[in-house]
C-alpha positions as CSV (number, residue, x, y, z in Angstrom):
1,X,19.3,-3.1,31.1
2,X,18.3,-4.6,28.1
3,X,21.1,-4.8,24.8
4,X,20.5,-2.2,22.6
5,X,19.0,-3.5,19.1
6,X,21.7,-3.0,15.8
7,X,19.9,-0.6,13.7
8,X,20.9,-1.8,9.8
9,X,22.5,0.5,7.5
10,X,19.3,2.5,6.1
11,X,19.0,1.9,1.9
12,X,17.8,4.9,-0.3
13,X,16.1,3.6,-3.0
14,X,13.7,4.8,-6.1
15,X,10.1,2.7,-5.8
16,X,11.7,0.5,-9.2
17,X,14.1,-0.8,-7.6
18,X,12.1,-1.6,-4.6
19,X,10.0,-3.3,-6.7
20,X,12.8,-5.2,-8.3
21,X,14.4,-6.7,-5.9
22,X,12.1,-7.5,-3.4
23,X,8.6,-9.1,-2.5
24,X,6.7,-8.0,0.1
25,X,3.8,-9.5,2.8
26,X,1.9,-7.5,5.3
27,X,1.9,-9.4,8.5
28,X,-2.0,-10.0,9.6
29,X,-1.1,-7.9,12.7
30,X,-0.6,-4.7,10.8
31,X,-3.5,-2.3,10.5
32,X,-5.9,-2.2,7.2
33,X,-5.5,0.6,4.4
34,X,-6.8,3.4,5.5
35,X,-5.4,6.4,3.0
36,X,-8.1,8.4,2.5
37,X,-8.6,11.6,-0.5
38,X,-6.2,13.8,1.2
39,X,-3.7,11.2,1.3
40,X,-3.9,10.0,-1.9
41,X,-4.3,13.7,-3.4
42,X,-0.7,14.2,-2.0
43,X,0.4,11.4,-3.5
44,X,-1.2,12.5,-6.9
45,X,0.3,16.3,-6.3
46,X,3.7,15.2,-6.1
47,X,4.2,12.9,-8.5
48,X,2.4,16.3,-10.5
49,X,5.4,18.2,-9.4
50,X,7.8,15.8,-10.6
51,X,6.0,15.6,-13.9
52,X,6.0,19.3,-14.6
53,X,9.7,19.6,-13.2
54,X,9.0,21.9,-10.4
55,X,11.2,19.3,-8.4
56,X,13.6,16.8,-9.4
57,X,12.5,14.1,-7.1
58,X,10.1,12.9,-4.2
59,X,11.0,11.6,-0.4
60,X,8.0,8.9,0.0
61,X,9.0,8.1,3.2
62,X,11.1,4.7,5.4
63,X,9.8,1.5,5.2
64,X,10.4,-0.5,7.8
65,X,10.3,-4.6,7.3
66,X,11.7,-7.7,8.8
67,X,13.1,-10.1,6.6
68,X,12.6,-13.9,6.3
69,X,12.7,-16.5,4.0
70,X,13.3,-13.9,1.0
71,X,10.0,-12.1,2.1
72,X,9.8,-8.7,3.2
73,X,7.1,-8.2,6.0
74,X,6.4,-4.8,6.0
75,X,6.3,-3.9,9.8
76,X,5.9,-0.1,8.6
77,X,5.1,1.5,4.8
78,X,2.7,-0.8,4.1
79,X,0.5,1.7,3.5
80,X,2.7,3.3,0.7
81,X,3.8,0.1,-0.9
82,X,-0.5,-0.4,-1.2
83,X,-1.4,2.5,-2.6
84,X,1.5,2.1,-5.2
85,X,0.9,-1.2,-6.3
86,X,-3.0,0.6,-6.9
87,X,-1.7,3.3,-8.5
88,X,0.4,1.1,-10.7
89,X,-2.7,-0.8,-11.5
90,X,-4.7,2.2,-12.7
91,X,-1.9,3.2,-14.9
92,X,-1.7,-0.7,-16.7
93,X,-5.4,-0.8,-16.9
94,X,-5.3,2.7,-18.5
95,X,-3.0,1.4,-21.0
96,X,-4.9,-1.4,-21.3
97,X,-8.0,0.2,-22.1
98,X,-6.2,2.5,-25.2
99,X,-4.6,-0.6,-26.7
100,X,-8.1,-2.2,-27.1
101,X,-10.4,1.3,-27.8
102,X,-8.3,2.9,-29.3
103,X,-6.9,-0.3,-31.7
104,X,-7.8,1.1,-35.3
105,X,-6.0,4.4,-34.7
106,X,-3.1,3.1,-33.6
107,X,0.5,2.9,-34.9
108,X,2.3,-0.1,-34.1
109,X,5.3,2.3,-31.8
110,X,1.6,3.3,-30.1
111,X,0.7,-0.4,-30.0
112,X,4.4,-1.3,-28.4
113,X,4.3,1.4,-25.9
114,X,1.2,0.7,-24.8
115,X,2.1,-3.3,-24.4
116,X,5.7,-2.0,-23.0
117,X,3.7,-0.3,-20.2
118,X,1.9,-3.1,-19.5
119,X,4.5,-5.2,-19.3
120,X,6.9,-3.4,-17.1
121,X,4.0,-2.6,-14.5
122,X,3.4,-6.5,-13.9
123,X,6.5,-7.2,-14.3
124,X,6.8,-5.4,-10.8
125,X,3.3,-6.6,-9.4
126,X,3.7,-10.0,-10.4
127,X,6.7,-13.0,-9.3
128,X,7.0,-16.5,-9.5
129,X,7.9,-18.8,-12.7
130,X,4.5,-19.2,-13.2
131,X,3.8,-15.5,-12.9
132,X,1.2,-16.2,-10.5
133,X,2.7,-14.9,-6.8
134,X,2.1,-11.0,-5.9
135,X,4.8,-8.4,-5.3
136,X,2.4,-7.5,-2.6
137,X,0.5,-9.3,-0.7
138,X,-2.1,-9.7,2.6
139,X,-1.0,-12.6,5.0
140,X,-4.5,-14.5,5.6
141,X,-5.3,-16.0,9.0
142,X,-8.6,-15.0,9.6
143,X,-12.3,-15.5,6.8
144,X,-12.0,-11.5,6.6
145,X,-8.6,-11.6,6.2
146,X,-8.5,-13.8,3.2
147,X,-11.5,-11.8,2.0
148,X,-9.6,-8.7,1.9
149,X,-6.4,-10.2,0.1
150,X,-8.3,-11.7,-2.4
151,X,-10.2,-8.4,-2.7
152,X,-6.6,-6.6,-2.8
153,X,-5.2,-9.4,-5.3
154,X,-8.2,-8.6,-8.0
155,X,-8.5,-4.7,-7.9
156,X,-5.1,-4.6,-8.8
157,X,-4.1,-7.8,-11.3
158,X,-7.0,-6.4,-13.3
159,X,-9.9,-8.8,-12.4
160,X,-13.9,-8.1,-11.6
161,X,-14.3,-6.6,-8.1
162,X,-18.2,-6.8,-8.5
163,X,-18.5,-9.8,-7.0
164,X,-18.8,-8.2,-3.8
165,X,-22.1,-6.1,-3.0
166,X,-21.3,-2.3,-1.8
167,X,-22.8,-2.6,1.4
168,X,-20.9,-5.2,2.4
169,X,-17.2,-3.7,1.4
170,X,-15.6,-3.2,4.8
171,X,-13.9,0.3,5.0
172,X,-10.5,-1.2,3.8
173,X,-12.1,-2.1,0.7
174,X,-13.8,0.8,-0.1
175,X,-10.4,2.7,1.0
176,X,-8.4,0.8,-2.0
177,X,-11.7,1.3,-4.7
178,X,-11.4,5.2,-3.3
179,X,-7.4,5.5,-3.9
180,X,-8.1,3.5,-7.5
181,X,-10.8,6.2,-8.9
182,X,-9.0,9.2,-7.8
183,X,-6.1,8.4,-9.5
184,X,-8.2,7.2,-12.3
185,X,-9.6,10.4,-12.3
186,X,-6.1,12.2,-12.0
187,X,-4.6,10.5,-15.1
188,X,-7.6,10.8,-17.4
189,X,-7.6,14.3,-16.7
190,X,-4.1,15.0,-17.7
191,X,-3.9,12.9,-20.4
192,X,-7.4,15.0,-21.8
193,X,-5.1,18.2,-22.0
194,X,-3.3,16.0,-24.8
195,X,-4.7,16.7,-28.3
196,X,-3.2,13.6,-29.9
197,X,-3.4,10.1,-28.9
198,X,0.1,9.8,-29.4
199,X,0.7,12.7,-26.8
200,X,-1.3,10.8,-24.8
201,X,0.2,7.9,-25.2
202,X,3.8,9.7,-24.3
203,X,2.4,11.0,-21.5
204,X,0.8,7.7,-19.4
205,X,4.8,6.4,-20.0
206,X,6.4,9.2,-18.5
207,X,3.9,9.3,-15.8
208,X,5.0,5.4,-15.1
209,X,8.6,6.3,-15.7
210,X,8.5,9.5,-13.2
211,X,6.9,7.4,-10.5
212,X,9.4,4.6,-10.9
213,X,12.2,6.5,-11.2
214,X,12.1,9.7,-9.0
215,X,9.8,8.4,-5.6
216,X,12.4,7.3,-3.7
217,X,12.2,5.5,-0.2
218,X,14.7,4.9,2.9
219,X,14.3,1.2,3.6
220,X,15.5,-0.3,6.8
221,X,15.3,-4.4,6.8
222,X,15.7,-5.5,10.2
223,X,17.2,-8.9,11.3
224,X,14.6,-10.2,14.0
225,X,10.8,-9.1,14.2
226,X,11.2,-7.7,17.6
227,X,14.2,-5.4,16.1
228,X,11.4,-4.2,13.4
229,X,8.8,-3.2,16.3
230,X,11.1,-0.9,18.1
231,X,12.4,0.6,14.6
232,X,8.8,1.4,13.8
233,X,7.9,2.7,17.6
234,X,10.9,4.7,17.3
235,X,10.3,6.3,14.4
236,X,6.4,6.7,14.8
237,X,6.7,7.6,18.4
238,X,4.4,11.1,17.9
239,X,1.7,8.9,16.1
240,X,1.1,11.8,13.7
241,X,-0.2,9.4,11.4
242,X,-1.7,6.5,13.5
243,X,-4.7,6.2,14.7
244,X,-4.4,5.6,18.7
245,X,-6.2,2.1,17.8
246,X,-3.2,1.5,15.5
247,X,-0.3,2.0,18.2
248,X,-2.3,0.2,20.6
249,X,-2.6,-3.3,18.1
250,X,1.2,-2.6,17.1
251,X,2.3,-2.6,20.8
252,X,0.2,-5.6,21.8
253,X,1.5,-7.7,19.1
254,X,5.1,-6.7,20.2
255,X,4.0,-7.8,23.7
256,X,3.1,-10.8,22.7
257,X,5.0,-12.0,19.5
258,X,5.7,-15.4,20.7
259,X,1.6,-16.3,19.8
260,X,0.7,-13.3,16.9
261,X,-1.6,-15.6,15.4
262,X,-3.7,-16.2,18.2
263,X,-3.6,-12.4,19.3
264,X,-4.1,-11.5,15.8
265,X,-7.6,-13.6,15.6
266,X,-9.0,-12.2,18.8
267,X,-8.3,-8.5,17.3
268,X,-10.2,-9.8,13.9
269,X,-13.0,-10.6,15.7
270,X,-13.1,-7.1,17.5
271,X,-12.0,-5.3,14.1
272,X,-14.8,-7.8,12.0
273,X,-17.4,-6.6,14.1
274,X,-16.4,-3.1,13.7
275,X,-16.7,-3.3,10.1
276,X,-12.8,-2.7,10.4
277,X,-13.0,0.8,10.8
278,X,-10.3,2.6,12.6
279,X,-11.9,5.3,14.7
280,X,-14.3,3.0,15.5
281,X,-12.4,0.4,17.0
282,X,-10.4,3.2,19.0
283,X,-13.7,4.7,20.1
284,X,-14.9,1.0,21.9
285,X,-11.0,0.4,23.3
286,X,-11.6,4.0,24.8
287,X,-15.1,3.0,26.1
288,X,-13.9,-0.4,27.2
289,X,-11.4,1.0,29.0
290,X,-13.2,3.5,30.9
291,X,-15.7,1.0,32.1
292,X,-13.6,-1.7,33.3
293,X,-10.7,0.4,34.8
294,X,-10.5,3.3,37.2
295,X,-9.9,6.6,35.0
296,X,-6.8,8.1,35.2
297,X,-6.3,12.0,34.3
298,X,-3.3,13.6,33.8
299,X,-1.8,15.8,36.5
């Protein structure tokens, strides 16, 4: 009988202080972003609730993540840590956008709101002396993988994503440009029910302050990689929001963690051909399966 893992003391915290205090890396074995419109549109909704006080605060979910050298791999929840980070982008590049269109008409409280909201969002993107090392960021050990991280790095710190033709975005990429317009799209509409800019203004920082502030996650760090598998198993063991090709990669790479980076580049070359699409990778395990092993049905 194998000795039962230690499960650490679970932390509640609001997604500033997550920000804050730690930095994050998605291990190259994890799936890619795959939030779609619903997802994101729930994401959007809530935060709406908080804004117009029909709740006082938001449960965004655990986080699972195994911690090593002062970085956070993100064995679960890296899907909600990515689609923050973009939604924290749109709202910097919003502001960004007023303080340079909108420059004649504004007052300088305007001005320093505007620069205040900028600075506190990288502030929590961005670490390093040099300012120059992520919050978030993909671990590369594959062409598509650095591809996608540098991909990741420039839709959200504000650079040209244009570099890269449309029909040859792989699904993750057009995921993250998806999740970016729609909340694009969200904030622009709410701030048009603002007559003045300075209402406008007002409202962008509260929408920043109410995300910050009032999402809250439980975060579990646990000690050893292998204690972060079974946390994550255990606590996605209905798979309500994996895709069967997800649990599959997850439990191979807990088979086999002793050579993840090996493993990891045979599944890249599966997933690269695949255009990294989840259901389409499931559909080939499930073909591949059936053809090379006698097919078992339930009795």
């Amino acid at each position: 009988m194998g000795v039962p893992i230690k499960i650490p003391q679970p932390a509640g915290l609001t997604m500033e202080i997550l920000f804050q205090q730690n930095v994050f890396s998605v291990p190259v074995y994890q799936r890619n972003y795959s939030w779609k419109q619903n997802e994101v549109l729930d994401f959007w909704r809530d935060l709406e609730d908080l804004i117009e006080e029909r709740r006082d605060n938001h449960f965004f979910g655990q986080v699972v993540t195994f911690n090593h050298d002062n970085i956070q791999d993100l064995i679960d929840g890296q899907q909600r840590m990515t689609t923050s980070t973009i939604f924290l982008a749109v709202i910097r590049d919003i502001a960004q956008k007023m303080l340079v269109d909108e420059a004649e008409y504004l007052t300088q409280d305007s001005r320093d709101k505007l620069r205040d909201i900028m600075r506190d969002i990288n502030q929590r993107l961005i670490r390093g002396e040099n300012g120059d090392q992520a919050t978030l960021k993909l671990q590369v050990s594959s062409e598509s993988d650095r591809a996608l991280q540098d991909y990741f790095y420039k839709r959200t710190h504000s650079q040209d994503v244009d570099y890269v033709d449309s029909h040859q975005k792989t699904e993750p990429m057009k995921n993250m440009d998806a999740a970016y317009f729609e909340f694009q799209r969200g904030v622009l509409n709410s701030l048009s029910k603002n007559k003045t800019l300075v209402e406008r203004i007002n409202l962008l920082d509260r929408i920043l302050r109410t995300f910050i502030e009032k999402f809250y996650v439980v975060m579990i760090s646990a000690p050893t990689q292998r204690d972060a598998f079974i946390i994550f198993e255990t606590l996605n063991s209905r798979g309500a929001d994996l895709k069967p090709s997800d649990i599959i990669k997850n439990h191979i790479m807990f088979l086999l963690e002793d050579d993840l980076e090996q493993t990891n580049l045979l599944w890249a070359k599966v997933s690269d051909q695949l255009n990294a699409d989840s259901d389409r990778i499931t559909s080939y395990i499930r073909s591949y399966w059936t053809a090379t092993r006698r097919l078992v049905t339930e009795g």
